[in-house]
N, C-alpha and C positions, 0 to 999 in steps of 0.2 A: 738814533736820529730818525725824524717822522719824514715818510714818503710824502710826494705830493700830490695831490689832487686837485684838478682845474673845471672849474661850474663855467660853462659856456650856458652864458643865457643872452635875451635880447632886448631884456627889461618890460616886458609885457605879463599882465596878470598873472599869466601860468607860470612865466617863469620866475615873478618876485614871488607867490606862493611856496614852489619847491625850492628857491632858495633858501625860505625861513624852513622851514620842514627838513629839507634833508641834508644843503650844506652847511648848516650849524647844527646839527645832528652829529655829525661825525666828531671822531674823537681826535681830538688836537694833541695829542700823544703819539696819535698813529698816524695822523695827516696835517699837513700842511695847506689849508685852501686857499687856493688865488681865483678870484669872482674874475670874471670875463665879460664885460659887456661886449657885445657884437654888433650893436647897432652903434653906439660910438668907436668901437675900436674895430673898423672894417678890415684894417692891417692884419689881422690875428684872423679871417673868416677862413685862410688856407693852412694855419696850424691847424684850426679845428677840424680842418677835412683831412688834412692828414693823419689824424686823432684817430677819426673815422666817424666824427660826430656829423649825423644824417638832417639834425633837428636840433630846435632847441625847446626847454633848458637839457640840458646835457651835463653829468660828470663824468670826467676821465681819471680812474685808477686807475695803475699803474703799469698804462697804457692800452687799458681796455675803454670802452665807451659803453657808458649807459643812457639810454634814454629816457629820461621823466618826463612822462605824459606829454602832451604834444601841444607847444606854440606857435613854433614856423619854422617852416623847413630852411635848412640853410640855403639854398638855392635863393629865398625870397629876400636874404639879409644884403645878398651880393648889389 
């Protein structure tokens, strides 16, 4: 069964770039990815802090956070 993975982005250049780039990069065998917009779905901006996502775009393995390159901090999406 494939773990999940969640792409917090905020749909700004940097993050529709590392969207194509790295969460359809990953293997659909090993991951599950659920895309997150943050600027329409402001409900979900306290998962991601809980995540421990600082920025976006952001993926979270399995239950770690990574950060790709940098579009706005989460502070700004609030």
């Amino acid at each position: 069964m494939a773990s999940k993975a969640i792409f917090y982005h905020a749909g700004c250049p940097v993050c529709v770039s590392a969207e194509q780039a790295v969460a359809n990069a990953i293997d659909p065998s090993k991951y599950t990815v659920e895309i997150v917009h943050l600027g329409t779905d402001k409900a979900r901006i306290a998962e991601a802090e809980k995540a421990g996502v600082k920025s976006v775009p952001a993926l979270v393995i399995d239950g770690a956070a990574f950060h790709i390159n940098f579009g706005a901090g989460i502070d700004d999406l609030k």
